[in-house]
N, C-alpha and C positions, 0 to 999 in steps of 0.2 A: 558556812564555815568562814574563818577568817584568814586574813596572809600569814602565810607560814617562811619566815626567813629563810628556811631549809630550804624553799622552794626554789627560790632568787640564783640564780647563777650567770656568771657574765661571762661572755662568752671572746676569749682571746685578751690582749694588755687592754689597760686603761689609756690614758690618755684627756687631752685638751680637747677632741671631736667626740661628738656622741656615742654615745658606747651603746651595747647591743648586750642585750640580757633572754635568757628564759626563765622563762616561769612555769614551772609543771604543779599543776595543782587539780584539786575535783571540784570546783569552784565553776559555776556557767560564767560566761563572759560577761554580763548584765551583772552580776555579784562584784565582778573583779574591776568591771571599768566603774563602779558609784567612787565618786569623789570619798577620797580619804583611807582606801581600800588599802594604799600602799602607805602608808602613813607611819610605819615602822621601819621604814625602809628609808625615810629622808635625808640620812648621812650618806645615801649609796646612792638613789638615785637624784642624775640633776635633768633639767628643761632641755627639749629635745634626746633624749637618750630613746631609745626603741627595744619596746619587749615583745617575745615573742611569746604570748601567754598560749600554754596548751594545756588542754580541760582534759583530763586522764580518765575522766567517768563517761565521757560521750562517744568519741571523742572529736575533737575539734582544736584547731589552732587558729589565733587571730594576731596581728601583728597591731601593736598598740604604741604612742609614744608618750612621753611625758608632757604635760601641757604647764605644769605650775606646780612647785615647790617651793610655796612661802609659805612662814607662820607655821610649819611641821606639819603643814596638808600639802599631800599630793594629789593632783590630778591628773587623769590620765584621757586620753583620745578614747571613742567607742569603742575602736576597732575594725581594721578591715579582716576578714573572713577571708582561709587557705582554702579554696577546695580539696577536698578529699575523697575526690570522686574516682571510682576505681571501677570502669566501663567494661576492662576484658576479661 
């Protein structure tokens, strides 16, 4: 599947410090961190901004940031992985 703008949500004001987004999509993490994935999105996001992308088909959340937005490619970190281990 591809980024879905719909998805994109920021979470609280903007501002000059990096901003903080989710992303809810059925996308696996490996789909969403390939370079250029957010690539529609280069007017919104900028370098260092942090998403918190959550895979709605799995599920699973990984908190991701932005690495490079030049030339209308973004790229993004692998991701580190929330647990969602639910023990009791």
């Amino acid at each position: 599947m591809a980024y879905a703008l719909s998805g994109l949500q920021q979470v609280g004001p903007g501002g000059k410090a990096p901003r903080i987004w989710v992303y809810s999509t059925t996308d696996a993490i490996a789909t969403v961190n390939s370079s250029g994935y957010f690539n529609d999105a280069t007017d919104l996001l900028q370098v260092r901004d942090i998403i918190w992308v959550c895979d709605t088909s799995t599920p699973t959340t990984n908190i991701v940031s932005v690495l490079s937005n030049a030339s209308s490619v973004v790229d993004i970190s692998d991701g580190t992985a929330i647990s969602e281990t639910d023990t009791d």
